[in-house]
MARTORDO-543922 format. One record per residue (C-alpha): z negated, x, y; residue in one letter. Coordinates in steps of 0.02 Angstrom, whole numbers, plus 50000, padded with zeros to 5 digits. Example, Ala and Ser with C-alpha at 12.3 -4.5 7.8 and 13.67 -1.06 7.14 Angstrom:
496105061549775A/496435068449947S/
This chain:
530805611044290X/530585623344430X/530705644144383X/529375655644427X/528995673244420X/527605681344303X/526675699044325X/528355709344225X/529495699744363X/530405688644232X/530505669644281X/529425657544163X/529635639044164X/528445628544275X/528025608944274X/528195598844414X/527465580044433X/528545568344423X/529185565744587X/528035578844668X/529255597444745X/527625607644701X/527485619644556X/525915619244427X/525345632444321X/525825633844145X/524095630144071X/523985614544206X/524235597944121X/525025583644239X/524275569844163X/522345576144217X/521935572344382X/522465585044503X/521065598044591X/520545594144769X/521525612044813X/523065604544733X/523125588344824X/522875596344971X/524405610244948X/525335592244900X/525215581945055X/525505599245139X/526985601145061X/527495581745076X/527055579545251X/528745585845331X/529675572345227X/528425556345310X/529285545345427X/528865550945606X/528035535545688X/528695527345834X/527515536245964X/528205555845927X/529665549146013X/529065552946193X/528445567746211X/527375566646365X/526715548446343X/525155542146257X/525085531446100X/524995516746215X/526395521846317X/527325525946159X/527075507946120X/527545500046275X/529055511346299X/529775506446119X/529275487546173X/530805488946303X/532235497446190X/531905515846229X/532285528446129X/532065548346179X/532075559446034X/530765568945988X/532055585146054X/532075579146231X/531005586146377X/530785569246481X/529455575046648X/528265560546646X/528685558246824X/530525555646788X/530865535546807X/531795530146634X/532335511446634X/532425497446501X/533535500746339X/533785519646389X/534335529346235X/534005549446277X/534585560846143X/533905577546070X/534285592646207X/534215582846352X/533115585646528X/532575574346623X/531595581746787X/530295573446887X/531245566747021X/532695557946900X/532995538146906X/533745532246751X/534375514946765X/534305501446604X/535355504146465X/536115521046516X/536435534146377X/536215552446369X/536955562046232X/536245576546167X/536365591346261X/536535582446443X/535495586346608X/534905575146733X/534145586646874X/533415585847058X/533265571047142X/534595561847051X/534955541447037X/535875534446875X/536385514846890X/536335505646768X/537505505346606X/538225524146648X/538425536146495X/537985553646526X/539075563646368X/538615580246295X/538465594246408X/538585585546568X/537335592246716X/536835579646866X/536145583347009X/535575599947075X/533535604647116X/534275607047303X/533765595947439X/534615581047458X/535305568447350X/536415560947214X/536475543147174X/537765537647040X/538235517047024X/538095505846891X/539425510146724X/540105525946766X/540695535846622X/540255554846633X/541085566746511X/540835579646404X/540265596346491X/540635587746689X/539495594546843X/539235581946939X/538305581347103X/537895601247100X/537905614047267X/539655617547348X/540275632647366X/540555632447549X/539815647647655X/539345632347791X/538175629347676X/536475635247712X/535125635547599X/533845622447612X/534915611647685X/535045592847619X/536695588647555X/537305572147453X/538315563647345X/538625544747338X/539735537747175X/540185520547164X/540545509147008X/541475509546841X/542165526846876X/542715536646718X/542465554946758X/543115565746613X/542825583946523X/542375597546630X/542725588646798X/541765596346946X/541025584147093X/540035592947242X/538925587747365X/539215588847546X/539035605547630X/537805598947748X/536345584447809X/537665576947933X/538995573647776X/539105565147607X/540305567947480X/540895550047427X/541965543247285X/542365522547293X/542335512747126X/543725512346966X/544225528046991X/544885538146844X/544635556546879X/545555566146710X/544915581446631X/544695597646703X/544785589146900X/543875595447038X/543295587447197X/542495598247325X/541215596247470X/541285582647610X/542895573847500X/543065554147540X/543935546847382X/544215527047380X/544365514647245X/545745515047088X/546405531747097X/547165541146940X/547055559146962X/547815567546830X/547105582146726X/546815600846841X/546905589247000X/546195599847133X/545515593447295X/544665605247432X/543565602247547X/543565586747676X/544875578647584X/545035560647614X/545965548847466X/546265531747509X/546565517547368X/547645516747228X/548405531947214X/548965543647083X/549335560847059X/550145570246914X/549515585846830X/549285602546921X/549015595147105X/548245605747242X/547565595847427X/547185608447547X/545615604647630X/545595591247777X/547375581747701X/547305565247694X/548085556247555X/548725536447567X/548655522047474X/550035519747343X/550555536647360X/551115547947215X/550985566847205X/552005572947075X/551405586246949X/551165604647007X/551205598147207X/550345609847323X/550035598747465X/549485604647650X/549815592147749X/549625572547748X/550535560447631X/550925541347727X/550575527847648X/551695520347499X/552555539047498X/553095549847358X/552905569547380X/553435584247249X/553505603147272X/552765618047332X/552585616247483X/552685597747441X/553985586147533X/554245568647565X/555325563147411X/555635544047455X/554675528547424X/553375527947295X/554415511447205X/553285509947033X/551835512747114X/552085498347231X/552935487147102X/551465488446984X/550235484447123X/550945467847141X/552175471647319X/553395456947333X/555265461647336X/555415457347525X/553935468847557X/554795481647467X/556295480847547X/555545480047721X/554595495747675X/556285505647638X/557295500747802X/555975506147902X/556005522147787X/557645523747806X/557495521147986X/556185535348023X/556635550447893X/558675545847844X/559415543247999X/561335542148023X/562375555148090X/562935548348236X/560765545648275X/560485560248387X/558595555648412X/557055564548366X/555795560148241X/554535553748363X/555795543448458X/556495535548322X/554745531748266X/554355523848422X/555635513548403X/555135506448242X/553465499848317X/554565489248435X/555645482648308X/554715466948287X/555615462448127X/554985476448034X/553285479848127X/552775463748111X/552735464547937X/551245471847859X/551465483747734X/552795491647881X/551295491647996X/550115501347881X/551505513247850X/551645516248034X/550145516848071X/549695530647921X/550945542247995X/550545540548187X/548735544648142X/549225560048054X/549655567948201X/548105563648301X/547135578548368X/546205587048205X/547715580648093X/548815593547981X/550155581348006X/551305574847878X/552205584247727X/554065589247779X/555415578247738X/557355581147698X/558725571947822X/559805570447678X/561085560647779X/561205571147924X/561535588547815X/
């Protein structure tokens, strides 16, 4: 029985049909046949409860479209501002919240969660899931094209406008991300600061919470960068390295393969290849050992790696040369430069101090103190 209120304000019973939320009158009976008025207040009142058909899904397609769309696997909630330009692949599921502008490619089964942005001319592979919050792409000329299975997480911009004063406006600008990259909470990924450029990052990278990646960076394949890793502008990362939490690259560094930076680093200048670094300013701390043990390096490699180590930055006390020379020396050694790993090592520290180069973080003698 529902309650309501006569002339003197005091609530009188009311009947209600069986199975019916609207209210009679007293004096109505609900076994007569119901007044054209009253059915009409009735579906009214039941509409809102119907089952939405499959076609109110898209907002700006036709009932044919509708039909064809939901013939592939789409789903975009009735929430969603899709432009009808936008391109949406096979199986796409796009939830309430979302944008999607006219220039957006959205390859097969990608996701967007509710609340996520795909913006300017923007390029989602196929498989990627955008999560809540995250913006892509930028209405700015130029371009972002993202590979096939990327993860992007909650509340990440990805692929917006640098914040470089080379930047001019109207200028084209890109960024180009690879494969099966997981990019976490709140990470920030610019474009290039201009036409000539392109901000690039490789494939299987995992790039932790809270990480930002400037303009113009070059970032290879299977990196771990730790949460608040900060890299500025023109910053190139080779493969498989891994930084703790709290790292700063200053802009134009170059970072090796199997290197580690250890947490709270503030790096300015380059870090060789296989090479462990710590501090502020941070310094050549030895051999990066697990690193190169878990990426499969054979115990003779290893050991090859740390005479020549110990050849260039721990020399003996009675070795009066300088750094260069005893470099130098190194390369002729054929039974160390011959071996590979040895030569990439070499070869990573005699380019960074090629013209343009920061050159290579500082390193302790400890055997000559």
């Amino acid at each position: 029985m529902l309650m309501h209120a006569t002339a003197s304000g005091k609530p009188q019973a009311a009947d209600v049909i069986p199975g019916g939320p609207f209210p009679l009158s007293p004096s109505a009976n609900p076994l007569l046949p119901m007044s054209a008025a009253a059915t009409a207040r009735a579906a009214r009142l039941l509409l809102p409860c119907l089952p939405q058909t499959t076609t109110t899904r898209l907002l700006h397609a036709s009932a044919s479209q509708g039909t064809a769309r939901e013939a592939s696997g789409r789903f975009i909630h009735p929430a969603a501002v899709v432009h009808p330009d936008a391109i949406i692949g096979q199986g796409v599921s796009i939830g309430p919240f979302c944008t999607v502008g006219p220039s957006a490619r959205i390859g097969d089964a990608c996701q967007l969660h509710a609340g996520s942005h795909v913006v300017g001319d923007t390029e989602l592979g196929e498989g990627c899931v955008v999560q809540t919050g995250a913006i892509l792409g930028a209405d700015i000329p130029g371009q972002t094209v993202i590979g096939e299975n990327n993860v992007i997480g909650h509340y990440a911009t990805v692929g917006i406008k640098c914040q470089d004063l080379k930047y001019k406006t109207g200028d084209e600008c890109f960024l180009h991300i690879g494969r099966n990259n997981e990019i976490r909470e709140y990470c920030s990924i610019h474009r290039s600061s201009k036409s000539c450029d392109c901000t690039v990052i490789g494939d299987n990278n995992l790039i932790m919470g809270s990480c930002h990646i400037a303009h113009d960076c070059k970032i290879g394949n299977n990196n771990i960068f730790a949460n608040n890793t900060l890299f500025a502008g023109h910053v190139v990362v080779e493969d498989c390295t891994h930084t703790a939490g709290a790292v700063v690259v200053h802009q134009f560094c170059h970072i090796g393969s199997y290197s580690f930076l250890g947490g709270g680093s503030v790096v300015a200048q380059d870090v060789p290849r296989y090479m462990m670094v710590a501090g502020d300013r941070a310094e050549l701390r030895g051999l990066n050992l697990e690193g190169l043990r878990r990426n499969g390096f054979s115990d003779q490699e290893v050991r090859s790696l740390r005479k020549a180590y110990q050849k260039v930055f721990m020399p003996t006390i009675t070795v009066e040369s300088s750094f260069e020379e005893r470099l130098a020396e190194l390369e002729r050694e054929n039974e160390l430069s011959e071996t590979p790993a040895v030569s990439c090592m070499v070869e990573s520290i005699s380019m960074s101090f090629d013209q343009g180069r920061r050159g290579i973080c500082k390193f302790r003698s400890w055997n000559s103190s």
